[in-house]
C-alpha positions as CSV (number, residue, x, y, z in Angstrom):
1,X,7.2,-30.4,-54.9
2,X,8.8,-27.2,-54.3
3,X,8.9,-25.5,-50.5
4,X,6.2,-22.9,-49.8
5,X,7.3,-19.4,-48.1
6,X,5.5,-21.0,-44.8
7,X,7.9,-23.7,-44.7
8,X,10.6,-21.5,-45.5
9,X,9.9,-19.4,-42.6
10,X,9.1,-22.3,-40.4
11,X,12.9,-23.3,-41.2
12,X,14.3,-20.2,-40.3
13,X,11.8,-19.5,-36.8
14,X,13.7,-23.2,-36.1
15,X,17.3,-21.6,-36.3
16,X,16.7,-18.7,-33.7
17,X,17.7,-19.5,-30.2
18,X,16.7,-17.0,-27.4
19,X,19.5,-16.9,-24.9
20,X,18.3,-16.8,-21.6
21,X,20.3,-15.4,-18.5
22,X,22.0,-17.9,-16.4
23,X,21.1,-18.0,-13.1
24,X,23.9,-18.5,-10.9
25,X,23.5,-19.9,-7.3
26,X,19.9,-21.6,-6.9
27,X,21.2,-23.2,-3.7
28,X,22.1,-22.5,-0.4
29,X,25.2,-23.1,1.4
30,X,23.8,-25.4,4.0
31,X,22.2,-27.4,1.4
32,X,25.7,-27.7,-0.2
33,X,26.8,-28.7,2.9
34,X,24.7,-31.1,3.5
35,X,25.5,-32.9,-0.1
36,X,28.8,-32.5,0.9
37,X,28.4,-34.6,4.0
38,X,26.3,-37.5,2.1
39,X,28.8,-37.9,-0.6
40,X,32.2,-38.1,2.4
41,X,30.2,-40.7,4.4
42,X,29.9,-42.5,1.4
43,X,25.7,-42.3,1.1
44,X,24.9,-40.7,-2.0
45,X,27.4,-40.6,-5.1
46,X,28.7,-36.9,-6.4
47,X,25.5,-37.3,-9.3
48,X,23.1,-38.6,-7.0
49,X,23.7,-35.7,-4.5
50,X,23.9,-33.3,-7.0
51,X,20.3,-34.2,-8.7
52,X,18.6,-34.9,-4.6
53,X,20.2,-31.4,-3.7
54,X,19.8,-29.4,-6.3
55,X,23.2,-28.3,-6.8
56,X,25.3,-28.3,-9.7
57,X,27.6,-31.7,-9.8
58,X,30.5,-29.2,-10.9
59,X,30.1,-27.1,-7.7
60,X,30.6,-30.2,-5.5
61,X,33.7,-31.6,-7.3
62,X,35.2,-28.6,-6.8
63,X,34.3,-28.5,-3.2
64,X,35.6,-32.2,-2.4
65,X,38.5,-31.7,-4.4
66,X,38.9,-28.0,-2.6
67,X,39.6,-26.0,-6.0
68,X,36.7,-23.7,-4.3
69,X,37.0,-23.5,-0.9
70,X,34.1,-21.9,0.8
71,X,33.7,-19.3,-2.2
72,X,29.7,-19.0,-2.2
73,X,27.6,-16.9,-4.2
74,X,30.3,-14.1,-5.4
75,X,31.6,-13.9,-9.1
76,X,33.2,-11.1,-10.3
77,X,36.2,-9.0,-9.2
78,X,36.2,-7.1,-5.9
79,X,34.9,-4.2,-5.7
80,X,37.0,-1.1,-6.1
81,X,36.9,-0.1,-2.7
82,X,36.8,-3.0,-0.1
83,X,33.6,-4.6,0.9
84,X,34.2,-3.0,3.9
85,X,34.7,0.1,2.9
86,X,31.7,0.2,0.5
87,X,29.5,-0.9,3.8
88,X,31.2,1.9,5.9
89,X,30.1,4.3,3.3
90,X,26.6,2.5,3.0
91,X,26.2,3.0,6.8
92,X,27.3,6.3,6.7
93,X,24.8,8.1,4.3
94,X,22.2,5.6,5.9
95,X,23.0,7.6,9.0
96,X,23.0,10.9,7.5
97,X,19.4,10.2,5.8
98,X,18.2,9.5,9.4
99,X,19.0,12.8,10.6
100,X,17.3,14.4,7.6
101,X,20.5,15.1,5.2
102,X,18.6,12.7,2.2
103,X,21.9,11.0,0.3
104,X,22.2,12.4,-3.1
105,X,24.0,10.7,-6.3
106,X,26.2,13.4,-6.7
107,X,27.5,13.0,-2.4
108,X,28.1,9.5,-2.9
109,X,30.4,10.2,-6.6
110,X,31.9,12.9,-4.5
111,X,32.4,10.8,-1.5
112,X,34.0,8.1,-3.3
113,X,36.5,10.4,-5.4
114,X,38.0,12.2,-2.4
115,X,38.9,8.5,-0.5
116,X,40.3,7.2,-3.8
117,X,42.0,10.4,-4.4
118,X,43.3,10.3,-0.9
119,X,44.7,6.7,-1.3
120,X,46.5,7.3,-4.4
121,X,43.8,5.7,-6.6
122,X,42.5,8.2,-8.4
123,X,43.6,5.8,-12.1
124,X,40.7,3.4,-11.1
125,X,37.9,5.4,-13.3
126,X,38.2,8.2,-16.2
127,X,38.4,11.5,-15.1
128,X,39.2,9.5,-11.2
129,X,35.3,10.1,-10.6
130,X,32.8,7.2,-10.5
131,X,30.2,7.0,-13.0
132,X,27.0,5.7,-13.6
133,X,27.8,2.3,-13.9
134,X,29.2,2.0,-10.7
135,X,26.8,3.9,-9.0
136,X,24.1,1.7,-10.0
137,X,26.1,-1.1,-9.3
138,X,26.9,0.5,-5.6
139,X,22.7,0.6,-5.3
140,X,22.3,-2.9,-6.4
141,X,25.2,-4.0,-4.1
142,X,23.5,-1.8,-1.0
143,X,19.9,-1.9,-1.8
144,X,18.9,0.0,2.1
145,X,20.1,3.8,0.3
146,X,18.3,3.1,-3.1
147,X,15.2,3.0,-0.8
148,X,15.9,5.8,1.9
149,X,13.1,8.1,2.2
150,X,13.3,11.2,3.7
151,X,12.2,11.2,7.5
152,X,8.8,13.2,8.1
153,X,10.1,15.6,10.2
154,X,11.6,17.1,6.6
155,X,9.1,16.5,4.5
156,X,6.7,18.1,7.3
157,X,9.5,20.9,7.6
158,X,9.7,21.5,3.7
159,X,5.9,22.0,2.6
160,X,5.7,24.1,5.7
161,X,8.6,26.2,4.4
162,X,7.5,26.4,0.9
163,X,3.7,27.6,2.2
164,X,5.2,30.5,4.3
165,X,7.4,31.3,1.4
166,X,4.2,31.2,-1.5
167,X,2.0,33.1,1.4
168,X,4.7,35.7,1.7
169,X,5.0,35.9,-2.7
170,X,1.1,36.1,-2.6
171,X,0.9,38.7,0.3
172,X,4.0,40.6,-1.4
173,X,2.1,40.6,-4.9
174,X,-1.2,41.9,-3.7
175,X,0.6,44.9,-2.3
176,X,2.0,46.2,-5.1
């Protein structure tokens, strides 16, 4: 008996595999810690631990056999500027937003240039200026400016600006 298109089809839906993301560190450190802890005073084997705690079996070896010292939940290189550096700058257009200067895309690219250009860095990206990428990665990495609203006082200060300015366009239109 010959295979029917169904079949045929059926084969083929078989063959495709979705790939999902991986997630990376579903664990905390104290819990990895604590697995740690079972395993040295000889309570729980590394598998045991690793299927009671949740944490990957691979994770721990590397942990008792310190390939990984105290490395948790960072993969990827550094970032461009230190970690310090990036909070400094987080901090300081958190700052500025909470005296009514709103941070926009272009101050933080602009930002960022000038300090790499000032420490000889200016190679790191084309043209020496951050792009998009980075920016959104910045936002992901300091989540506090991607949600910054501007204060009250200037949104108060703005629609009262822009009705004395269309009041004085209407007024200045009806006398001409």
């Amino acid at each position: 008996m010959a295979p029917t298109h169904s079949s045929k089809l059926q084969k083929k839906i078989k063959k495709v595999k979705v790939k999902t993301k991986r997630k990376l560190f579903q664990y905390h450190n104290e819990v990895l810690q604590a697995a740690l802890l079972e395993i040295r005073e000889n309570k729980m084997a590394v598998r045991q631990a690793s299927r009671t705690f949740g944490v990957p079996k691979s994770t721990i070896q590397d942990r008792l056999l310190e390939k990984n010292p105290e490395k948790q939940g960072k993969t990827g290189p550094e970032p461009l500027l230190s970690v310090i550096g990036e909070n400094k700058i987080a901090d300081w257009f958190i700052n500025l937003a909470k005296c009514g200067f709103p941070v926009k895309k272009s101050d933080l690219i602009e930002t960022v240039e000038k300090i790499l250009k000032d420490r000889g860095k200016k190679d790191l990206f084309k043209n020496g200026r951050p792009g998009q990428r980075w920016y959104v990665n910045f936002l992901k990495r300091h989540p506090q400016i991607s949600l910054m609203e501007k204060p009250k006082a200037l949104i108060k200060l703005e629609q009262w600006l822009l009705r004395r300015a269309l009041g004085y366009g209407f007024s200045t239109w009806k006398n001409i």
